[in-house]
Backbone as CSV, one residue per row, in Angstrom:
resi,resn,N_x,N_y,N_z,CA_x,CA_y,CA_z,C_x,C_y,C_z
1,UNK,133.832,57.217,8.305,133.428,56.996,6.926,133.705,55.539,6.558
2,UNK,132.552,54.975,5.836,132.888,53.414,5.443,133.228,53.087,4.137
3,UNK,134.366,51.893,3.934,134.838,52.170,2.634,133.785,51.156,2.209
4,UNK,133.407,51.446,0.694,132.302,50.766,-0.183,132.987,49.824,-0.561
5,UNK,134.493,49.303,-0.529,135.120,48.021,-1.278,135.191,46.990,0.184
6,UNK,134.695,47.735,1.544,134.978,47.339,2.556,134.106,45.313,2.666
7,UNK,134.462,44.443,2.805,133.760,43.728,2.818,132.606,43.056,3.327
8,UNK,131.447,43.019,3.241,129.764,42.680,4.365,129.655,41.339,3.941
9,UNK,129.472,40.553,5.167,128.881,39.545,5.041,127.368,39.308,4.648
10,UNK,126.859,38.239,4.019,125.776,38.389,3.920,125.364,36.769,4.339
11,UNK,123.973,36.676,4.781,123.692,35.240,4.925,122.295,35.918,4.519
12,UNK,121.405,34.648,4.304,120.062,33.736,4.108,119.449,33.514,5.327
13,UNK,118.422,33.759,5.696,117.984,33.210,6.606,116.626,32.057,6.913
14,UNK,117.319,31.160,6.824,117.783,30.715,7.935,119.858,30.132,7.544
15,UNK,120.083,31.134,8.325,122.048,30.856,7.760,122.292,29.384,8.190
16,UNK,122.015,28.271,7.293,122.063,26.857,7.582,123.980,27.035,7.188
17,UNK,124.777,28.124,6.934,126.192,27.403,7.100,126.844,28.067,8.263
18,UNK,126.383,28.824,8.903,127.093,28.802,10.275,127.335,27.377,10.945
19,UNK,126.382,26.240,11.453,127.162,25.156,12.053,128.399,24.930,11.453
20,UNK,128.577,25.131,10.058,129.859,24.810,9.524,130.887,26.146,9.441
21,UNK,130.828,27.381,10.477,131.617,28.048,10.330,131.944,28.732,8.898
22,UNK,131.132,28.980,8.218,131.531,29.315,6.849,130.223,30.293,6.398
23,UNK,130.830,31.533,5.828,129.812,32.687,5.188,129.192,32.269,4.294
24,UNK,128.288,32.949,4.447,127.317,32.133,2.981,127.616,33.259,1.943
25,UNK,127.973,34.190,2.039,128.180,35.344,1.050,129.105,36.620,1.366
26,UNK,129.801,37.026,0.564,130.356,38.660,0.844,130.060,39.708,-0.271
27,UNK,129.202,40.514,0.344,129.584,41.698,-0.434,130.872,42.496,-0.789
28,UNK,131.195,43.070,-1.487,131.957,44.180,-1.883,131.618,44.793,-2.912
29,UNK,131.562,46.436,-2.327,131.638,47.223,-3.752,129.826,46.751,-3.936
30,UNK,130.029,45.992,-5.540,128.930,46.254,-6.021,128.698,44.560,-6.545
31,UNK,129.409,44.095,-6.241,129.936,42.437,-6.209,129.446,41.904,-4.783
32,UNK,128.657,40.506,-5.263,128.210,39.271,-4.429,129.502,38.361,-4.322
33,UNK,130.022,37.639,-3.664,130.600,36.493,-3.789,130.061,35.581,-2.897
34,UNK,129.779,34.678,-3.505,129.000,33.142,-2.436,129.861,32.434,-2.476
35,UNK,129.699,31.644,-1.355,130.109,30.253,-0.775,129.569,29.097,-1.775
36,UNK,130.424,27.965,-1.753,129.307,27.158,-2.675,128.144,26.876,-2.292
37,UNK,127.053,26.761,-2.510,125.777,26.422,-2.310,125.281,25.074,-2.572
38,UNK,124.471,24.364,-1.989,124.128,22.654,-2.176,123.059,22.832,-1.692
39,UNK,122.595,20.867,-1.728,121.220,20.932,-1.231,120.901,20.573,-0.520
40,UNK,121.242,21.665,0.132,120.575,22.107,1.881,119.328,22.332,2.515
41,UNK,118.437,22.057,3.030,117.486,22.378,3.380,117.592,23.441,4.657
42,UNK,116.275,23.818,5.146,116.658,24.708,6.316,117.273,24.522,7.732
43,UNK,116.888,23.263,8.046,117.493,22.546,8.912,119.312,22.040,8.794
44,UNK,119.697,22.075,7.730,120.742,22.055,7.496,121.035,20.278,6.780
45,UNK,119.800,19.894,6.358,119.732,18.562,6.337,119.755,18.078,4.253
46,UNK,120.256,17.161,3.461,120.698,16.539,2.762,119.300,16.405,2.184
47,UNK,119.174,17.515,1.315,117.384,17.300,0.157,117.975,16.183,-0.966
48,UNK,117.059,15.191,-1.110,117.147,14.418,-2.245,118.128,13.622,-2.364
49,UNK,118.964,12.931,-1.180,120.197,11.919,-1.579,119.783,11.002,-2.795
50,UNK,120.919,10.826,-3.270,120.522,9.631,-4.965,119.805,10.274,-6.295
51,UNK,119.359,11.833,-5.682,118.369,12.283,-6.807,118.622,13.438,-7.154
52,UNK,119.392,13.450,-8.654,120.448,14.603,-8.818,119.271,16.236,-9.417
53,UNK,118.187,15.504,-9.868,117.482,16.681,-10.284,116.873,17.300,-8.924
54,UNK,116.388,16.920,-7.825,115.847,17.613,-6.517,117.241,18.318,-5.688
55,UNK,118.464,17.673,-5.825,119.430,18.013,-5.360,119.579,20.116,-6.081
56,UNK,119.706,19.493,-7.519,119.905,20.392,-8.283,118.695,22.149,-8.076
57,UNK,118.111,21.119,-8.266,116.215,22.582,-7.747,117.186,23.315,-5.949
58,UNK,117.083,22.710,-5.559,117.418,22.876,-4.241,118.607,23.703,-3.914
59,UNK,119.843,23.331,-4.698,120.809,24.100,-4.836,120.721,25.675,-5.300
60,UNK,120.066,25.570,-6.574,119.660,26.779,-7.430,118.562,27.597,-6.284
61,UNK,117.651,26.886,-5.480,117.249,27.712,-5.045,117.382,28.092,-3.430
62,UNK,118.890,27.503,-2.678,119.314,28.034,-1.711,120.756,29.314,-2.449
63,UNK,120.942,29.158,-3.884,121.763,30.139,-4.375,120.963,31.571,-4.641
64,UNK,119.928,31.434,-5.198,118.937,32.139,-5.570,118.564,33.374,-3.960
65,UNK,118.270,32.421,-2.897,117.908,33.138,-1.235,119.185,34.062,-0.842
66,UNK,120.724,33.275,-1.653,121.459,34.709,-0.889,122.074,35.638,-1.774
67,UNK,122.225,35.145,-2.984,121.788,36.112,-4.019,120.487,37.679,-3.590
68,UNK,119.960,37.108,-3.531,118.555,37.915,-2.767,118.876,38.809,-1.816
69,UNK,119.591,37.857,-0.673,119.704,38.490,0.727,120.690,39.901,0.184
70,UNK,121.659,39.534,-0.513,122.518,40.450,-0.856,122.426,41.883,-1.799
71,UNK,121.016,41.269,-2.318,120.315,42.506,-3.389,120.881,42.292,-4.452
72,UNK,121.135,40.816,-4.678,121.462,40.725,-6.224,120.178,39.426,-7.239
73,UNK,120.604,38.711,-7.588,119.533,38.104,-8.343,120.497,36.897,-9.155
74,UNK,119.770,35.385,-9.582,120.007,34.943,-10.601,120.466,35.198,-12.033
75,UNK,119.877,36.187,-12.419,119.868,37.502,-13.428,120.828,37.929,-13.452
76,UNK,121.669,38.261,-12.755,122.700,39.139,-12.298,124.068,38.245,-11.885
77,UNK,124.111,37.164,-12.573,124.927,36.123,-12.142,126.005,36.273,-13.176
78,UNK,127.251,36.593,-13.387,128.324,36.630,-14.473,129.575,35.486,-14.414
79,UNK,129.545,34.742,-13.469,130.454,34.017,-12.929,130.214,32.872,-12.100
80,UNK,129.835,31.180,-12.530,129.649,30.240,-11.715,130.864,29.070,-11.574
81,UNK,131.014,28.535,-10.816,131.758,27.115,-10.930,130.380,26.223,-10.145
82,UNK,130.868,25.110,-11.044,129.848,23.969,-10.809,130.408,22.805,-10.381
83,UNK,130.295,22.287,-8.806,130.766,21.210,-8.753,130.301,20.192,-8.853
84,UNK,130.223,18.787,-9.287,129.551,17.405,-9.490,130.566,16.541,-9.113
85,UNK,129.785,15.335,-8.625,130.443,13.919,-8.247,130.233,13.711,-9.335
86,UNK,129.872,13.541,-10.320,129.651,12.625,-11.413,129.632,13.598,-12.787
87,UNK,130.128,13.641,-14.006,130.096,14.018,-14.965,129.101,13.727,-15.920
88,UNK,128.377,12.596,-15.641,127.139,12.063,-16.259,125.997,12.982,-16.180
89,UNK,126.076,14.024,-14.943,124.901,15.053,-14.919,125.327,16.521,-15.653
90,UNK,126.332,16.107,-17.032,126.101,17.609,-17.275,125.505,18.148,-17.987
91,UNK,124.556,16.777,-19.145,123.747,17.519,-19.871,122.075,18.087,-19.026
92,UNK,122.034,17.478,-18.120,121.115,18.170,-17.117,121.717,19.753,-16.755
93,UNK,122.611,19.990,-16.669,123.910,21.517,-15.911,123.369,22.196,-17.173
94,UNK,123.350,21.894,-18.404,122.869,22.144,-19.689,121.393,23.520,-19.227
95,UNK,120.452,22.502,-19.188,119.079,22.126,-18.938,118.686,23.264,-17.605
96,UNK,119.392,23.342,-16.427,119.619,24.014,-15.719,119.997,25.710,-16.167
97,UNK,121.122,25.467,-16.681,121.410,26.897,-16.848,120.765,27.847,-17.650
98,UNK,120.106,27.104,-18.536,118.809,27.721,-19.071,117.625,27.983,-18.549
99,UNK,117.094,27.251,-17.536,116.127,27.242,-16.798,116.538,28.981,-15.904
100,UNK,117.515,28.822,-15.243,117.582,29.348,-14.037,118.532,30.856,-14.070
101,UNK,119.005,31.076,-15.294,120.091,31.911,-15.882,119.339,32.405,-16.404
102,UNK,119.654,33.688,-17.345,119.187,34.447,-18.470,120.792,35.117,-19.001
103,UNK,120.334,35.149,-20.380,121.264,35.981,-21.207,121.630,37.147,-20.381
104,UNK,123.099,37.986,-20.821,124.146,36.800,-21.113,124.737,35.882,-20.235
105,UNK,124.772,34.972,-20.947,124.906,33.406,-20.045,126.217,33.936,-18.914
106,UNK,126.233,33.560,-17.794,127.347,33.511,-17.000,128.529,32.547,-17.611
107,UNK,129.499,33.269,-17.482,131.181,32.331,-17.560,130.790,31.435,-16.633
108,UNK,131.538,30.033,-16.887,130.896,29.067,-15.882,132.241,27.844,-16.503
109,UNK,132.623,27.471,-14.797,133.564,26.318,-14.850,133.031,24.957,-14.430
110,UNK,132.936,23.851,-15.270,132.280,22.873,-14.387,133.225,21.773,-14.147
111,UNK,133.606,21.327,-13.120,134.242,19.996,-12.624,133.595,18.822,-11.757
112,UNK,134.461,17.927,-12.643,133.645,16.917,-11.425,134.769,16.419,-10.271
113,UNK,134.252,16.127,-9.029,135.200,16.140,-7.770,135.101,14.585,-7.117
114,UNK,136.173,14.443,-6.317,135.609,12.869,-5.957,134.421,13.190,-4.652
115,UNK,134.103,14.485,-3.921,132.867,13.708,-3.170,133.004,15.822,-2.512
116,UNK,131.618,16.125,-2.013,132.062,17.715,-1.651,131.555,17.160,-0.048
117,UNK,131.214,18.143,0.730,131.648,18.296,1.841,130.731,17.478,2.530
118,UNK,129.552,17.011,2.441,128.605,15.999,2.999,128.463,14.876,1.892
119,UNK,128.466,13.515,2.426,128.527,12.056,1.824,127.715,12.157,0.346
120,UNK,126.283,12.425,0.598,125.249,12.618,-0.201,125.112,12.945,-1.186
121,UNK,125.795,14.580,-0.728,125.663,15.745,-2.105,126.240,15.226,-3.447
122,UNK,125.740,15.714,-4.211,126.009,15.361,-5.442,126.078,16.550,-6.392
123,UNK,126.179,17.920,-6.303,126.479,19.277,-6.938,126.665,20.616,-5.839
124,UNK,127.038,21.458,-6.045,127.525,22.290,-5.300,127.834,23.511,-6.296
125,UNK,127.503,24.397,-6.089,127.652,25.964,-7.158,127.916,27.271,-6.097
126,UNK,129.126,27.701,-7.092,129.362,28.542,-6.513,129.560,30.315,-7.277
127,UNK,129.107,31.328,-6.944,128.771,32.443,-7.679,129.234,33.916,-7.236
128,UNK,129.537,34.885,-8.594,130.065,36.146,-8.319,128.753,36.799,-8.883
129,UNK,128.083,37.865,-8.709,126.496,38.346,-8.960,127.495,39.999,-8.738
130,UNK,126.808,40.394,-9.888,126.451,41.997,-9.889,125.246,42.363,-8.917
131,UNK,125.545,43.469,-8.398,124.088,44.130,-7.542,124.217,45.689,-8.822
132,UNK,122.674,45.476,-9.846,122.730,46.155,-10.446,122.588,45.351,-11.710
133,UNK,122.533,45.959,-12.898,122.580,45.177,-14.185,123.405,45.055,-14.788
134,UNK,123.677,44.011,-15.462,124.644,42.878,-16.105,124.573,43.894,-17.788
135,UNK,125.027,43.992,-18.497,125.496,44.174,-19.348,126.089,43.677,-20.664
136,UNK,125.637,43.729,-22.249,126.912,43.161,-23.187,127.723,43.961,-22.999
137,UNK,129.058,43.829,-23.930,129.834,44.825,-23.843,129.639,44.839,-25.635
């Protein structure tokens, strides 16, 4: 018998974070948890250096693929942290979370960092997703 809190990995495919040893997602229960997400292409290669809005599309929509993989959704997002090199992009993070979110808005932490895991990047998000629907209380 398998326990349902038991934890499943989940990846995207094409799983561009295996070279880096790192899950792109875990299930549990009824809960997504992702890895941070950036802008990665499939190759595993740096979309848009210098250009924080293609960076940004790119991010949202390699978060969006394992969201998916996992049977959850954007929609279904209750919980983000947002990382940035620069604090100057947060009224864009603004602009974004409206775009790409829906009511009710996800809890969301945003910091800015001195640099994330490749030279380039310039945001990085990371997410807890309901599989199932989100709720007021």
């Amino acid at each position: 018998m398998t326990n349902l809190h038991e934890p499943k990995r989940v990846s995207a495919d094409p799983d561009i974070f295996e070279a880096f040893y790192i899950s792109q997602a875990f299930k549990v229960g009824n809960l997504v948890y992702t890895s941070g997400q950036a802008a990665l292409d499939e190759r595993g290669n740096v979309v848009g250096p210098g250009d924080f809005d293609a960076q940004a599309e790119q991010t949202f929509k390699n978060l969006r693929l394992v969201l998916e993989a996992a049977g959850s959704s954007l929609e279904r997002v209750f919980k983000v942290t947002i990382y940035l090199t620069d604090m100057q992009y947060f009224p864009r993070i603004l602009d974004l979370r409206k775009k790409h979110f829906t009511p009710p808005w996800p809890a969301d932490t945003i910091v800015e960092v001195q640099a994330l895991a490749l030279p380039d990047l310039m945001i990085e998000i990371e997410a807890i997703a309901v599989i199932g629907e989100v709720h007021d209380v």
